[in-house]
C-alpha positions in Angstrom: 0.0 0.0 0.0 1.8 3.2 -1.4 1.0 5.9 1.5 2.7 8.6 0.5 0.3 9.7 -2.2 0.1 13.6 -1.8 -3.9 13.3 -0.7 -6.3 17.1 -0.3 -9.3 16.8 1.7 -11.5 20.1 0.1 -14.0 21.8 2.2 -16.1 25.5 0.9 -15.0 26.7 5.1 -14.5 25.6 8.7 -16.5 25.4 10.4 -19.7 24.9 8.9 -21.4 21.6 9.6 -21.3 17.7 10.0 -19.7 17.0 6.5 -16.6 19.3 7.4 -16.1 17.7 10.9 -16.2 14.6 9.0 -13.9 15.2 6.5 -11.3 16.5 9.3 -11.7 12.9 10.9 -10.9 11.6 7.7 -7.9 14.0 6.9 -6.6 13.3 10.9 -6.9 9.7 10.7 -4.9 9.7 7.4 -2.0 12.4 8.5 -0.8 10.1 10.9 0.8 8.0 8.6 1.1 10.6 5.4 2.2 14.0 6.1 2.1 15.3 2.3 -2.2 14.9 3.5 -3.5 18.6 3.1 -6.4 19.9 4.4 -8.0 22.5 2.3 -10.7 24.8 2.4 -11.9 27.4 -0.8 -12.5 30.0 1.7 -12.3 31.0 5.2 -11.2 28.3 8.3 -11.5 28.3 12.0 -9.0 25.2 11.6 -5.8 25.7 12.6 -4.6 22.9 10.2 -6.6 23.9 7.5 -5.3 25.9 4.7 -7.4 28.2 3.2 -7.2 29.6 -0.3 -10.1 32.4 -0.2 -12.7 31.7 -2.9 -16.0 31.6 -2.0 -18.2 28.9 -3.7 -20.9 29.0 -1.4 -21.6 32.7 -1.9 -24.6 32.4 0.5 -24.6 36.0 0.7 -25.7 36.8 -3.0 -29.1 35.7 -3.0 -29.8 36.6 -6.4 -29.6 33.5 -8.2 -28.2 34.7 -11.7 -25.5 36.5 -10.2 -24.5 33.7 -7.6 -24.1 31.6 -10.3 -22.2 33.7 -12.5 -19.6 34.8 -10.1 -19.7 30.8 -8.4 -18.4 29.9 -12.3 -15.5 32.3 -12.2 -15.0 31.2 -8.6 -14.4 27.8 -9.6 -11.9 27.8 -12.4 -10.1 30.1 -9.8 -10.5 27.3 -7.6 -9.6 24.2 -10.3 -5.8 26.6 -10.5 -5.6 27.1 -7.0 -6.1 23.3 -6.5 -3.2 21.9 -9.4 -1.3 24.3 -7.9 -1.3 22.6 -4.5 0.1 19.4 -6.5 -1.8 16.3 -5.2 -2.4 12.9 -6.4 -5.6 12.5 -5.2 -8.1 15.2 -4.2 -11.6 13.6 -1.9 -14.5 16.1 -2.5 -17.7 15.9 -1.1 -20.1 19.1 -1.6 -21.9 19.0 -4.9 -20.4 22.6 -5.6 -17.8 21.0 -6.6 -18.2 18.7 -9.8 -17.2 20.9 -12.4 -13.6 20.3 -10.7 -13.6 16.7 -11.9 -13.3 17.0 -15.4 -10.4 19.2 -15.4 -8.7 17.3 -12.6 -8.5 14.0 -14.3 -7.2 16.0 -17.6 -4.2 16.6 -15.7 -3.9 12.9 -14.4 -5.1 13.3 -11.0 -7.5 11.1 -8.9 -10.4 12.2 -7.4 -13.3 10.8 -4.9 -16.1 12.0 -4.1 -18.2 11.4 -0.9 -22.3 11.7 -1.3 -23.0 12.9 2.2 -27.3 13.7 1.3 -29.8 12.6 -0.6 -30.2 14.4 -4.0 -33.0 13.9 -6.8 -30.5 16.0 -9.3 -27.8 13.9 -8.5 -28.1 11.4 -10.8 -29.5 13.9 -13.7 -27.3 14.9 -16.6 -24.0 16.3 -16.6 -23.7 15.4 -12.8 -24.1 11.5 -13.7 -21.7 12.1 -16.4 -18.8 13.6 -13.7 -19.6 11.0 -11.3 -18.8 8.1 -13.5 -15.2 10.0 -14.2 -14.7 10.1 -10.4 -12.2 6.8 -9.3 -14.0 5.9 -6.1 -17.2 6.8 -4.2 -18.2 6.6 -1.1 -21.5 7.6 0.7 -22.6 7.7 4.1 -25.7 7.1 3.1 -27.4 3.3 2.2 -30.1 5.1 0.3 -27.3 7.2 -1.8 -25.2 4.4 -2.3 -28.0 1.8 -3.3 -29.3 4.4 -5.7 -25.9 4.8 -6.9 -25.4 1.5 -7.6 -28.6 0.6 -9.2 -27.8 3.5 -11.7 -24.4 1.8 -13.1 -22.2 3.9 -10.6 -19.9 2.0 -8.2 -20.6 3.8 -4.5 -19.4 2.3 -1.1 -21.5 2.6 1.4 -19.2 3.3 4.8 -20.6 5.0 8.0 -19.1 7.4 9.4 -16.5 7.7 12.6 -17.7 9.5 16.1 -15.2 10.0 18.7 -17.8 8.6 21.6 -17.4 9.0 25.4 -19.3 8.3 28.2 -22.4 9.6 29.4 -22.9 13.1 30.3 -27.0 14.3 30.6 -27.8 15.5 33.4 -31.7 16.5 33.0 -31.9 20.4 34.4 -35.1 21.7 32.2 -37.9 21.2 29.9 -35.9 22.6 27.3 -35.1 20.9 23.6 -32.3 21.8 21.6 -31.7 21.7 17.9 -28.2 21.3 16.6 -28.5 22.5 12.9 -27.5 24.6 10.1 -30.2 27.3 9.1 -31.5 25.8 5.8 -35.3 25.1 4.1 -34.6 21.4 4.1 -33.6 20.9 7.4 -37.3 22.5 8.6 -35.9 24.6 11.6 -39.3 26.9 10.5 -41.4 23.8 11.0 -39.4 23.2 14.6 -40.0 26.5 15.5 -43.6 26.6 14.1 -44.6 23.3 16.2 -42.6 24.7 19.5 -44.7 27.9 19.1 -47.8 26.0 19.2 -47.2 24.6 22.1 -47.6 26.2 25.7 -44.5 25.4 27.6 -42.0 23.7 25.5 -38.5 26.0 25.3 -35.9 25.1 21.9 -33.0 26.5 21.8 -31.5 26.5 18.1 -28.0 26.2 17.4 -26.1 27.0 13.8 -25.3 29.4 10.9 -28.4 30.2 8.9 -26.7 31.4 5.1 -29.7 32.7 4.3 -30.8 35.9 5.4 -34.7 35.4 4.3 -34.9 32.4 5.6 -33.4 33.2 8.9 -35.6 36.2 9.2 -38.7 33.7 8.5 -37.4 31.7 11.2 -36.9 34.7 13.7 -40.9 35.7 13.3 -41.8 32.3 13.7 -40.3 32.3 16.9 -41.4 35.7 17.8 -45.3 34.1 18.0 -43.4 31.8 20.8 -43.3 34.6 23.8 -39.7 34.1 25.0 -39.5 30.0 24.5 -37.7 29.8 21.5 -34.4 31.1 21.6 -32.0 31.5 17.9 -28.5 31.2 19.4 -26.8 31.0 16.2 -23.1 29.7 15.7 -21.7 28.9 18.8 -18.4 26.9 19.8 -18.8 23.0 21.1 -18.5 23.7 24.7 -21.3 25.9 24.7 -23.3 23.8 22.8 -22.6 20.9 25.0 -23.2 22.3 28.1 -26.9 22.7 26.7 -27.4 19.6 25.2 -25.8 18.1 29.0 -29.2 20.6 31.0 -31.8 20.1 27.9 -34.7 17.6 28.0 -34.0 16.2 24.4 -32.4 17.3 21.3 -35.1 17.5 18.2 -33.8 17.0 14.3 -36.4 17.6 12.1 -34.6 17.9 8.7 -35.7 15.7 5.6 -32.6 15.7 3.7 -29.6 14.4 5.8 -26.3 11.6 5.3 -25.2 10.9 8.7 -26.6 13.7 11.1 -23.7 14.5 13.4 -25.8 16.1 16.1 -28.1 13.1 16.5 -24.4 11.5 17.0 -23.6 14.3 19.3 -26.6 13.8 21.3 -26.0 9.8 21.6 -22.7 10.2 22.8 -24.2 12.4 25.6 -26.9 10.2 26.1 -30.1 12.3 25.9 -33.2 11.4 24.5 -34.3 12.2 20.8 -36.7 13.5 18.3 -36.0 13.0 14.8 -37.7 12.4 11.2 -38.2 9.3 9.8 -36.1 9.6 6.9 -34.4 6.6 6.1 -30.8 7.8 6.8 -32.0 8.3 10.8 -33.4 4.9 10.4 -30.2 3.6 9.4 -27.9 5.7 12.2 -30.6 5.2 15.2 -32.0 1.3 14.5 -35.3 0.0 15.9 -36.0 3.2 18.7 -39.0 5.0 20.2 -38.2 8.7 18.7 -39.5 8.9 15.3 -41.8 11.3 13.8 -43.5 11.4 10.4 -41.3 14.0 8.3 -44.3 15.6 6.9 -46.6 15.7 9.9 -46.1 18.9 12.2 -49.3 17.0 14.5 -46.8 13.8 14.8 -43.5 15.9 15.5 -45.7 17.9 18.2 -46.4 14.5 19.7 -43.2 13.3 20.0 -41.9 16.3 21.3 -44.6 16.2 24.0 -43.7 12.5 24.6 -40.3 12.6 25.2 -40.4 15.7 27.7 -41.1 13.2 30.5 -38.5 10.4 29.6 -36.0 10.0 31.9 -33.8 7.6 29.8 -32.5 7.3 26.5 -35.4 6.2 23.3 -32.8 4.3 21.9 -30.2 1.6 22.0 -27.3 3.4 22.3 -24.6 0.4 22.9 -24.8 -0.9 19.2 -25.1 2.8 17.4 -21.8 3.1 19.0 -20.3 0.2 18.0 -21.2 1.2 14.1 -19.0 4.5 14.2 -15.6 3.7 15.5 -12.4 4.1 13.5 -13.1 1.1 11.6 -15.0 3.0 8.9 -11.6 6.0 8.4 -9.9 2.5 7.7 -11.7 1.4 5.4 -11.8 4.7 3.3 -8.0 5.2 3.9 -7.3 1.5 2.6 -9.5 2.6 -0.6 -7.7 5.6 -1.4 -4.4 4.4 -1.5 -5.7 1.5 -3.9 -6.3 4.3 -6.8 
């Protein structure tokens, strides 16, 4: 096994979400035993390890859609030049926004991989099937993503991914539920918000970036109808958010689209109860548990939210989620890329 292939993990900026914390894992786990590994992200970085090369692909503050686009295209050849410059073998990807990369990369002989992290309709259309089938290895987190990967002609590994569990830490102290989650339409923080406000005396306390401003501001009058028991904290570092999830009743996940949630991992490694939608991705993470709601039901997430104020114990069986995340699955990806 050749390990000293000059390997860059890409991100668009740290720190953003699960799919970044996952991709340092990765990068971590293989630096150990290759230090030509690079950590990259196009723009900014709270990482100290991460080198940063300031192009913005996300743009989530243009919200005009024409001109996003526009300047996103001169953004990324910017980017493809920024990235042959940094002279790697093999480059692992895994935000959509990237795909026009591929192409070019491969012109000049270098590998690429490409890790589905959510559950995409458009994935599989067009010129997107086209770069996927140039990529040399792909890897989801997802059994949905990679069965529907697979049953369109593409090879796609289905792996989960790796969480750094401890023991126990809840310690019940309020009636509150917290929500670990960037502010985006398909993760239904407005729906959250809207059920919590129709209640009379559940608190949420909601934790992440929103990058976009009309949604967040759809999201603040939602709560506003609430009276002072829904509370949008924003970005916030780990300890902080810890420390809530170790006082808070349960932690609610209401989004539709997801790979491998991190904060439902977050809340199983502290061991609090949860609410979360039945998409099939939770389904595969959580198993067989009590803490389900229909995705498209606000009457059945109200009802589990009520339920689960009174538990006292976890709604799920914690002992063999962990045992599906340990450093096995970094292995197995490492062992892949030095294959290519």
């Amino acid at each position: 096994m050749n390990n000293k292939r000059r390997i860059a993990f890409i991100v668009p900026e740290f720190p953003y979400g699960g799919a970044e914390k996952q991709i340092s894992y990765l990068y971590k786990y293989v630096k150990k035993n290759n230090s030509d590994s690079k950590l990259i992200a196009s723009n900014s970085s709270g990482n100290s390890e991460c080198e940063s090369l300031g192009i913005d692909i996300l743009l989530s503050g243009v919200e005009n859609k024409i001109l996003r686009n526009l300047i996103r295209f001169f953004n990324i050849i910017r980017l493809i030049i920024k990235l042959l410059q940094v002279k790697c073998d093999i480059y692992v990807f895994y935000n959509k926004l990237y795909l026009p990369c591929v192409p070019i990369l491969k012109i000049f002989k270098r590998k690429v991989v490409y890790s589905v992290r959510e559950y995409d309709e458009t994935i599989l259309l067009g010129w997107r099937k086209k770069i996927l089938e140039r990529c040399n290895y792909l890897y989801s987190n997802s059994q949905r993503i990679a069965n529907e990967l697979n049953t369109a002609g593409l090879n796609c590994e289905f792996i989960n991914n790796y969480y750094e569990f401890g023991e126990p830490y809840w310690k019940k102290e309020s009636q509150s539920i917290v929500c670990i989650s960037n502010g985006e339409p398909h993760k239904r923080i407005k729906e959250l918000i809207e059920v919590v406000a129709d209640t009379e005396n559940i608190e949420l306390r909601i934790f992440g970036k929103f990058k976009n401003s009309r949604y967040k501001k759809e999201c603040i009058d939602a709560a506003a109808k609430a009276k002072n028991r829904i509370f949008i904290m924003g970005y916030q570092e780990q300890n902080v958010i810890k420390n809530e999830i170790k006082r808070s009743a349960a932690l609610a996940h209401p989004s539709e689209k997801e790979g491998t949630a991190n904060a439902i991992l977050d809340a199983i490694n502290a061991g609090i109860p949860i609410v979360v939608a039945n998409i099939p991705e939770n389904k595969d993470l959580i198993g067989n548990a009590d803490c389900f709601f229909d995705v498209n039901s606000k009457e059945s997430m109200k009802s589990e939210l009520m339920n689960v104020l009174n538990l006292s114990e976890v709604n799920y069986d914690r002992y063999n989620i962990v045992k599906k995340y340990s450093s096995l699955n970094l292995q197995k990806i490492e062992e892949r890329l030095y294959l290519l």
